[in-house]
N, C-alpha and C positions, 0 to 999 in steps of 0.2 A: 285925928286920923293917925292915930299909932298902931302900927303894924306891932301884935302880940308874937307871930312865929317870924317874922324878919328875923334872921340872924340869933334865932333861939332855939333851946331841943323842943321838940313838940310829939305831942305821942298824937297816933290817928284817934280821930272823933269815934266814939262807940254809936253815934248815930247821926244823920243829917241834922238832924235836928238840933244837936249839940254842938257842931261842926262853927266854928267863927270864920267867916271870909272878913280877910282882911283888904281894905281898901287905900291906895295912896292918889295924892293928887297927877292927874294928868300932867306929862311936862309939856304937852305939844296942847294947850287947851286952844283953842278958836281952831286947829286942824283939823279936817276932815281925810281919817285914815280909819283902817281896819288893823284888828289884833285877831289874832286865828290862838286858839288853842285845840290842840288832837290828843286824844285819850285814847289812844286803840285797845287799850286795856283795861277799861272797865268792867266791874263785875256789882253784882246785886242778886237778891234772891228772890227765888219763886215767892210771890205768897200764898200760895195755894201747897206744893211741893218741899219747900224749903232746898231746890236743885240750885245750883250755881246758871247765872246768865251773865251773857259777856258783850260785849257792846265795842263798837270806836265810836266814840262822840267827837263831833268838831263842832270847836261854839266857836262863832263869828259875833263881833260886835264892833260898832263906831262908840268910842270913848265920848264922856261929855265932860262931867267936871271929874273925874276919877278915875282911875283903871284898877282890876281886881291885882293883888295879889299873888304870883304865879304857887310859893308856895301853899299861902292857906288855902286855893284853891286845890291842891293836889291832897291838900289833907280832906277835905270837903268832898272830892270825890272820891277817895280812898274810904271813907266811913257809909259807902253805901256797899262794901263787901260783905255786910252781913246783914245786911235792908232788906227786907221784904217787900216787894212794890211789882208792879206789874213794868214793862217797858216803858209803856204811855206815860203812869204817872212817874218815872224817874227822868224819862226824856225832857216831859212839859216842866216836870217841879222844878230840875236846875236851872231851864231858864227862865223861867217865872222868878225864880229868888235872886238872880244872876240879876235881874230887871231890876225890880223891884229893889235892891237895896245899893244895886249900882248906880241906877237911873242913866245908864248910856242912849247916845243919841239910839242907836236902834240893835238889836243883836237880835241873832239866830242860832238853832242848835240840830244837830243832826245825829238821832239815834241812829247808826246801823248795827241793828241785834242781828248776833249770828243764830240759827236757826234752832226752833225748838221744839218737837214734832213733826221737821220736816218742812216747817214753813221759816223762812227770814221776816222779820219784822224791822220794819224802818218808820223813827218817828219825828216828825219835823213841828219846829213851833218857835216863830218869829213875833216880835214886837209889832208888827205893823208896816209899811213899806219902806224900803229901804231910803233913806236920804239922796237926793237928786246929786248926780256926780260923785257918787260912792262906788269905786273899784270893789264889785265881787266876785270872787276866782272861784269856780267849782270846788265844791267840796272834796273833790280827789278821791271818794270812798267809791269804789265800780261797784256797783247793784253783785249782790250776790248768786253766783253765776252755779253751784256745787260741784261738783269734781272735773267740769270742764269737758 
């Protein structure tokens, strides 16, 4: 577990796909706690249009033997600014792969797409039920309300 962009220059991933998360050891292991990360500025692209979409994601996870990387995670979601992907699959992918290469006790992620056509799309997708005596704090993102 050596962190490649720790304390190095890194240029953004030209694609998720390309994109390295980098992983270091938990220091609180046998702890049961939550790490929140918020992206209110995420972007990716139509696949259909090739139009810009803009997103706040909050991923939620309980750590197990690891926790992500805050930088290569910023480069990881930085290289879907020119992705082509529908909401759903950008929502579900990162925490699918978020899962899958982290193995945390349990994480969740919360697309709030700002509107595109007129409609807000929000997309959720959790590991499975939360761990018993696990603090979870609303996502903070208010449902999308338009000009008030």
């Amino acid at each position: 577990m050596n962190p490649i962009h720790l304390g190095q220059a890194s240029a953004l991933p030209a694609s998720p796909e390309e994109a390295v998360l980098d992983y270091v050891p938990n220091p609180r292991v046998g702890s049961l706690y939550l790490v929140r990360f918020a992206a209110p500025e995420f972007t990716s692209l139509c696949p259909v249009t090739g139009q810009p979409d803009f997103a706040h994601l909050v991923i939620d996870y309980a750590p197990g033997e690891t926790i992500v990387e805050s930088k290569s995670l910023k480069l990881f979601l930085g290289s879907f600014r020119n992705h082509r992907a529908f909401h759903e699959d950008c929502t579900v992918g990162i925490g699918q792969r978020l899962f899958d290469e982290m193995k945390p006790e349990w994480l969740r992620i919360g697309g709030y797409w700002y509107p595109r056509g007129g409609i807000p799309i929000d997309v959720f997708w959790q590991s499975g039920p939360p761990p018993a005596g696990l603090w979870l704090p609303d996502q903070g993102v208010a449902p999308y309300r338009g000009r008030g």
